[in-house]
N, CA, C and O atoms as a MOPAC input file, in Angstrom:
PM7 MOZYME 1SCF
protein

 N      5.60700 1    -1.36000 1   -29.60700 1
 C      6.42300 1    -0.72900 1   -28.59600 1
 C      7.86200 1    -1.15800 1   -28.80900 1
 O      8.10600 1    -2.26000 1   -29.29800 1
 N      8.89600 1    -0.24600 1   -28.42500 1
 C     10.49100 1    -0.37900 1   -28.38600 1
 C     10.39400 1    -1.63800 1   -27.58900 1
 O      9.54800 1    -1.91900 1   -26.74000 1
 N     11.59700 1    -2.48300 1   -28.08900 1
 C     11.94100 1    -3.24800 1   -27.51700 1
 C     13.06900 1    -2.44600 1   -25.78700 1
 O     13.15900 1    -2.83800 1   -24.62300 1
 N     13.61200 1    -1.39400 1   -26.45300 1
 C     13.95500 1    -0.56900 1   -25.51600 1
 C     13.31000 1    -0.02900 1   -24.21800 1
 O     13.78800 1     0.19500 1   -23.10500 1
 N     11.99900 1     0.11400 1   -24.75800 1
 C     10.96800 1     0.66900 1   -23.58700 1
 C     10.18000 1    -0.31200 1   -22.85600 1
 O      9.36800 1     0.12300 1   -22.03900 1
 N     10.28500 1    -1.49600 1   -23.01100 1
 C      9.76800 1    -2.65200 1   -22.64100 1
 C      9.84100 1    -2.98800 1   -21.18200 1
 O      8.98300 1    -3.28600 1   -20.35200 1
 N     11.30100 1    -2.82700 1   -21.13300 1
 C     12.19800 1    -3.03700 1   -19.13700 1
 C     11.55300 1    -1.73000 1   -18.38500 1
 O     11.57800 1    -1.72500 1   -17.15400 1
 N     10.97700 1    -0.62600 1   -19.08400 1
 C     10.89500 1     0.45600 1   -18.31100 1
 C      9.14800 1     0.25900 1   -18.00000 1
 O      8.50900 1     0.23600 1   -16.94800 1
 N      8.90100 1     0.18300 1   -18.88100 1
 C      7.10500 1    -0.31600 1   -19.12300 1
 C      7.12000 1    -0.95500 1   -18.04000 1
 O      6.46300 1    -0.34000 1   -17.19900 1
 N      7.63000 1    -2.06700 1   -17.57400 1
 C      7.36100 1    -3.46500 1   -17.30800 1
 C      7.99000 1    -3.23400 1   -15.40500 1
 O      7.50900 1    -3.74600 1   -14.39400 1
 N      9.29500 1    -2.19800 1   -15.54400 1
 C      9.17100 1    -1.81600 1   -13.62100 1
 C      8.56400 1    -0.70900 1   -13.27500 1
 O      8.71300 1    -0.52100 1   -12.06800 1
 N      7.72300 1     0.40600 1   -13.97200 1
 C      6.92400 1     1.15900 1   -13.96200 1
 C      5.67600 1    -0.17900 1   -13.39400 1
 O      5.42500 1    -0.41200 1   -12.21200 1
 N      5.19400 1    -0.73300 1   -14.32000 1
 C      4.47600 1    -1.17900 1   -13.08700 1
 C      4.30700 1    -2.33400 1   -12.39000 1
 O      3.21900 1    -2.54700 1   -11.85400 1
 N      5.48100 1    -3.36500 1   -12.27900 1
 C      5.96400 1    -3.41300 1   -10.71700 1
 C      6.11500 1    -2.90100 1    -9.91600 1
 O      5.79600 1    -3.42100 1    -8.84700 1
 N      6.82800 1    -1.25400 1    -9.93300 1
 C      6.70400 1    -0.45400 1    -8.44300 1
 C      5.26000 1     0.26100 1    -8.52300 1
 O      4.76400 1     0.52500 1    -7.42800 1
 N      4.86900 1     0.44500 1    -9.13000 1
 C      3.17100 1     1.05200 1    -8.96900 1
 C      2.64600 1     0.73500 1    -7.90400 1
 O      2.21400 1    -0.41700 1    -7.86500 1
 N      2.55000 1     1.23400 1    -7.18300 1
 C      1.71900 1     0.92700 1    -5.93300 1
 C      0.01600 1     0.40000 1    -6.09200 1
 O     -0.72300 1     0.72600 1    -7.02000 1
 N     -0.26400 1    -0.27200 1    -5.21200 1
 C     -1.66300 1    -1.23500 1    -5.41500 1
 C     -2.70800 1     0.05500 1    -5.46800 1
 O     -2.58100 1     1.08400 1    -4.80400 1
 N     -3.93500 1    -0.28500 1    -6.55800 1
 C     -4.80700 1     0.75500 1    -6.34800 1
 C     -5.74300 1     0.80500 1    -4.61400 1
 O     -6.08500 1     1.79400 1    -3.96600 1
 N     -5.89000 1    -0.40500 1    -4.36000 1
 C     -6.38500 1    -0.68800 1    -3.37300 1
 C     -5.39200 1    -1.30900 1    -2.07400 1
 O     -4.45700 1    -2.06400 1    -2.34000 1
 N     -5.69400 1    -0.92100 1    -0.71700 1
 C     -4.94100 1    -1.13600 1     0.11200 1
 C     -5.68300 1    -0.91600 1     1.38400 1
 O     -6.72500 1    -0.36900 1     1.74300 1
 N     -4.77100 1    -1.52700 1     1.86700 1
 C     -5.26500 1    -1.83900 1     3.12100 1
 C     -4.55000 1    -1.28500 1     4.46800 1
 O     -3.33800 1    -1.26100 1     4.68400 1
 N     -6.13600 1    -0.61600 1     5.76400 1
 C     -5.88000 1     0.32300 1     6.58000 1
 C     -6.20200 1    -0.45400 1     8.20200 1
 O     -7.36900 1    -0.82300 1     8.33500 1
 N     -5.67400 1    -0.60000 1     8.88000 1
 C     -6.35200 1    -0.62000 1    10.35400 1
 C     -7.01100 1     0.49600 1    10.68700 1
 O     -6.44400 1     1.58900 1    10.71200 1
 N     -8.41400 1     0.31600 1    11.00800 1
 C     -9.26300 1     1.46600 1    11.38800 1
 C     -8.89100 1     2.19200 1    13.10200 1
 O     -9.48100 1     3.18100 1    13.53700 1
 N     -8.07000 1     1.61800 1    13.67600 1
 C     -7.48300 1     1.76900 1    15.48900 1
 C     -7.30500 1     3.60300 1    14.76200 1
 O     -7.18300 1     4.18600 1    13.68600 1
 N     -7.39800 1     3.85600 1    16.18000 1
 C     -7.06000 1     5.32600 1    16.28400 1
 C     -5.78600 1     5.94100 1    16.47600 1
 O     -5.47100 1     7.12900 1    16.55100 1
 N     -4.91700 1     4.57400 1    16.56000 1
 C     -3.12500 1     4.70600 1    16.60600 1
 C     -2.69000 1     4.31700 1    15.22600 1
 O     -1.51100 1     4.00100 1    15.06300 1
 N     -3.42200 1     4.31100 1    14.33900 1
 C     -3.23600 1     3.69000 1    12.79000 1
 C     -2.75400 1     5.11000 1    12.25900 1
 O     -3.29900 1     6.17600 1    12.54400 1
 N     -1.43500 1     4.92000 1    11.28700 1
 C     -1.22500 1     5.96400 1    10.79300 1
 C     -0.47700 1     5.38600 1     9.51700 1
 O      0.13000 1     6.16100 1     8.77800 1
 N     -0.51900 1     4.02900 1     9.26200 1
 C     -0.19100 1     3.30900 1     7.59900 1
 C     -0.81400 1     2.61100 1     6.88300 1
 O     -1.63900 1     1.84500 1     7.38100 1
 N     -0.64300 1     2.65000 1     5.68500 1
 C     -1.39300 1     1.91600 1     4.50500 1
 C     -0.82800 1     0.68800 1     3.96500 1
 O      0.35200 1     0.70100 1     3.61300 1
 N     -1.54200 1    -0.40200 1     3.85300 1
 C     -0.07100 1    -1.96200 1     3.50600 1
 C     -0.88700 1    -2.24100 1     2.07800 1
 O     -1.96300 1    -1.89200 1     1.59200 1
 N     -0.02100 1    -2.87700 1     1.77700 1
 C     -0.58400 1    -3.69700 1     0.30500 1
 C     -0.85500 1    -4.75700 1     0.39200 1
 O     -1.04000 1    -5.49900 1    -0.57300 1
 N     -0.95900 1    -5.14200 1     1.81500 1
 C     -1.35800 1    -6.63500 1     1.74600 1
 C     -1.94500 1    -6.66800 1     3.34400 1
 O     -1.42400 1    -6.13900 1     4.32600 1
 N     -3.29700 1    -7.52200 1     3.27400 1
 C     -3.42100 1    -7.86900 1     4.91500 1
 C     -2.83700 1    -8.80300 1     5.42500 1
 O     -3.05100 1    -9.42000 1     6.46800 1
 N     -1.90600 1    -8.92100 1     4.47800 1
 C     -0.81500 1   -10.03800 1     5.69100 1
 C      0.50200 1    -9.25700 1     6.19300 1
 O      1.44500 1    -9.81700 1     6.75300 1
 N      0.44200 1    -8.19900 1     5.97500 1
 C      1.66700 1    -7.65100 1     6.47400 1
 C      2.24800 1    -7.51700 1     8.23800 1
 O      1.33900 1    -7.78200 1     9.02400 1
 N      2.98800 1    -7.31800 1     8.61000 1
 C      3.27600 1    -7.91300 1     9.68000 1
 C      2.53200 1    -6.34600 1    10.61300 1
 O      1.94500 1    -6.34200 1    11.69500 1
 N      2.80600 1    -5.33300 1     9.82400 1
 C      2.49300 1    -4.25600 1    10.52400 1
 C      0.65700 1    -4.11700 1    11.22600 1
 O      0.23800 1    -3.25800 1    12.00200 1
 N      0.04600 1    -5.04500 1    10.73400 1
 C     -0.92600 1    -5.52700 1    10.95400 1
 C     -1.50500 1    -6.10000 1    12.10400 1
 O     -2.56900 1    -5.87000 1    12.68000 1
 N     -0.53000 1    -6.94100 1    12.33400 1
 C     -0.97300 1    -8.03400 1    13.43200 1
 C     -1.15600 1    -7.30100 1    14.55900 1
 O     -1.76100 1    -7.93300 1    15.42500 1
 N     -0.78700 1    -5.96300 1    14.92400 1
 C     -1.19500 1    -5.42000 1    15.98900 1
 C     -2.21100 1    -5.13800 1    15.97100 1
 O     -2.77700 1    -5.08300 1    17.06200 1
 N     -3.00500 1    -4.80200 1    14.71000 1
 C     -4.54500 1    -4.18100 1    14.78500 1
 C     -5.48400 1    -4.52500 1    15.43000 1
 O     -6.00800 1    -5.61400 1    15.19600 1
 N     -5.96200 1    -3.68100 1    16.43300 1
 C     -7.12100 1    -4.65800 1    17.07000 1
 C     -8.38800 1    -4.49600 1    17.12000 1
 O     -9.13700 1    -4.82200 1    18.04100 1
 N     -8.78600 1    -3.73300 1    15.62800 1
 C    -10.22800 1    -2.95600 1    14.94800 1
 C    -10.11700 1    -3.67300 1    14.00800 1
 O     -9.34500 1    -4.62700 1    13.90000 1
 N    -11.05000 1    -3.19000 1    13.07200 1
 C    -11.18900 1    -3.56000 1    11.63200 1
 C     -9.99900 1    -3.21700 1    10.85600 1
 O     -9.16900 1    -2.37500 1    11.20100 1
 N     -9.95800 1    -4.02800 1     9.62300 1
 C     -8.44000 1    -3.82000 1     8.51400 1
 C     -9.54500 1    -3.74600 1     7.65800 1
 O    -10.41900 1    -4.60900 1     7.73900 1
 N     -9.64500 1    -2.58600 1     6.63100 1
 C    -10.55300 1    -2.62700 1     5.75300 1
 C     -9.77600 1    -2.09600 1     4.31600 1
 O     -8.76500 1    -1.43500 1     4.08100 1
 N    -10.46600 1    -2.53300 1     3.77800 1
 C     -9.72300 1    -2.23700 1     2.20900 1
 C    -10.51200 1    -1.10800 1     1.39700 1
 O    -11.74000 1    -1.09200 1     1.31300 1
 N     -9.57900 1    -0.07300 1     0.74800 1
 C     -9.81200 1     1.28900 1     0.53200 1
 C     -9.09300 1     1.39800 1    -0.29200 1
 O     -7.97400 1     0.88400 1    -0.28100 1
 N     -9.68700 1     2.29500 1    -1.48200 1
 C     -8.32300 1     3.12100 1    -2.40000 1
 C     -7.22200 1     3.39800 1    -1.74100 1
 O     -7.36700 1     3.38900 1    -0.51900 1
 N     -6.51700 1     3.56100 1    -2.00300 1
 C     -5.00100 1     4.52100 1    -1.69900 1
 C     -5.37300 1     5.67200 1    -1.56200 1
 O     -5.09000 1     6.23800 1    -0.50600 1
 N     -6.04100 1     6.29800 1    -2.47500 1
 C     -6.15400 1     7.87300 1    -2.26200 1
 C     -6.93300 1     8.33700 1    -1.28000 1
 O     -6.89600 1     9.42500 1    -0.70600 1
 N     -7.74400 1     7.28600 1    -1.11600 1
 C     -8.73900 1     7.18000 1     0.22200 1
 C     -8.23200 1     7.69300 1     1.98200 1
 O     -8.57100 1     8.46700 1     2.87700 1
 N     -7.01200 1     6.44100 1     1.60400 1
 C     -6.16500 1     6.09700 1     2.95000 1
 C     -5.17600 1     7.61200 1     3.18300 1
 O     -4.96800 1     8.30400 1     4.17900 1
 N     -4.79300 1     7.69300 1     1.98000 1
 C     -3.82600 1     8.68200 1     1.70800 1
 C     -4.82800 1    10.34100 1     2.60000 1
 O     -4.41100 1    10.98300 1     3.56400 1
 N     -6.14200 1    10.57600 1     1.82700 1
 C     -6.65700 1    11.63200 1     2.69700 1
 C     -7.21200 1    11.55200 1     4.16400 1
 O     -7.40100 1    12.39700 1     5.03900 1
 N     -7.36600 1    10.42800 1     4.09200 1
 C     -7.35900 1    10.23500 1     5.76400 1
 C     -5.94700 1    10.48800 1     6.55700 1
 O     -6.19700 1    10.43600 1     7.76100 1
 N     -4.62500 1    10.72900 1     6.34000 1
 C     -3.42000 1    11.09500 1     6.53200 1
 C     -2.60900 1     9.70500 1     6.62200 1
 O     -1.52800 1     9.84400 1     7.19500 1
 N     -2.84500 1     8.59800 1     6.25200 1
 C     -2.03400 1     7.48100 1     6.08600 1
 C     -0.96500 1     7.71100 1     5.25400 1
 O     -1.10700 1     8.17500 1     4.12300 1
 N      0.37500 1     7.34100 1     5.86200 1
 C      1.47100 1     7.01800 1     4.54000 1
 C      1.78000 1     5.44100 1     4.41700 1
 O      1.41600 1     4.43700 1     5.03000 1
 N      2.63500 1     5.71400 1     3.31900 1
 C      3.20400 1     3.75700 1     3.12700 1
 C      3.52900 1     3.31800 1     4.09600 1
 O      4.17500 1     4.13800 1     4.74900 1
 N      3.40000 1     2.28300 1     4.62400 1
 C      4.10500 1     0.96000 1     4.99400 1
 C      5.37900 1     0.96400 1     4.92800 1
 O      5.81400 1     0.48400 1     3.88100 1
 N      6.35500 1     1.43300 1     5.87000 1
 C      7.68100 1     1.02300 1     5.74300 1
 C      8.38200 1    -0.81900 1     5.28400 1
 O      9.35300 1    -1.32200 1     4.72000 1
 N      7.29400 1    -1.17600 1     5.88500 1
 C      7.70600 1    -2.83100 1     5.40300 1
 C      7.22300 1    -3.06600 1     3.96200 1
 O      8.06200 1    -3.24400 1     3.07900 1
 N      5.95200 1    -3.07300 1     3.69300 1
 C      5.50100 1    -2.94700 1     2.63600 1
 C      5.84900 1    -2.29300 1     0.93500 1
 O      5.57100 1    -2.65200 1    -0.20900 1
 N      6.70400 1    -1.00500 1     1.64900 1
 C      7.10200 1    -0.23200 1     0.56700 1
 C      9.16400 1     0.07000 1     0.78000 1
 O     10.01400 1     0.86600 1     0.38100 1
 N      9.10300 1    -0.74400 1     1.35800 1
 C     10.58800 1    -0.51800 1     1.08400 1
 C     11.06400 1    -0.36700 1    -0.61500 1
 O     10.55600 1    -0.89500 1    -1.60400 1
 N     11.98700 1     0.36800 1    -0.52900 1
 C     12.87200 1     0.89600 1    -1.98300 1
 C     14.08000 1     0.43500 1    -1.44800 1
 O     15.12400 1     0.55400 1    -2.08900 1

């Protein structure tokens, strides 16, 4: 591989989002975190269960504003 393409390789996947992630099952849940420690969490007061992304994603979950900041 390019020594050129290396930096791009390498934050391609740093920002990659986690294959697996994590959902509060509450019926006011409407985000997906990459971590069960995220703060957006601590409100949950059901199960936090861990799921594909694409999983969470068709259930109508989006990112984590904390989690996925750009």
């Amino acid at each position: 591989m390019s020594s050129a393409l290396l930096p791009l390789v390498l934050a391609g996947l740093l920002l990659a989002p986690p294959a697996k992630v994590y959902v509060c099952q509450g019926s006011a849940s409407y985000a997906y975190h990459a971590t069960d420690r995220c703060e957006g969490l601590a409100w949950c007061t059901k199960t936090v269960a861990k799921l594909p992304r694409a999983q969470a994603e068709k259930l109508g979950r989006r990112p984590c504003g904390r989690c996925y900041r750009r």
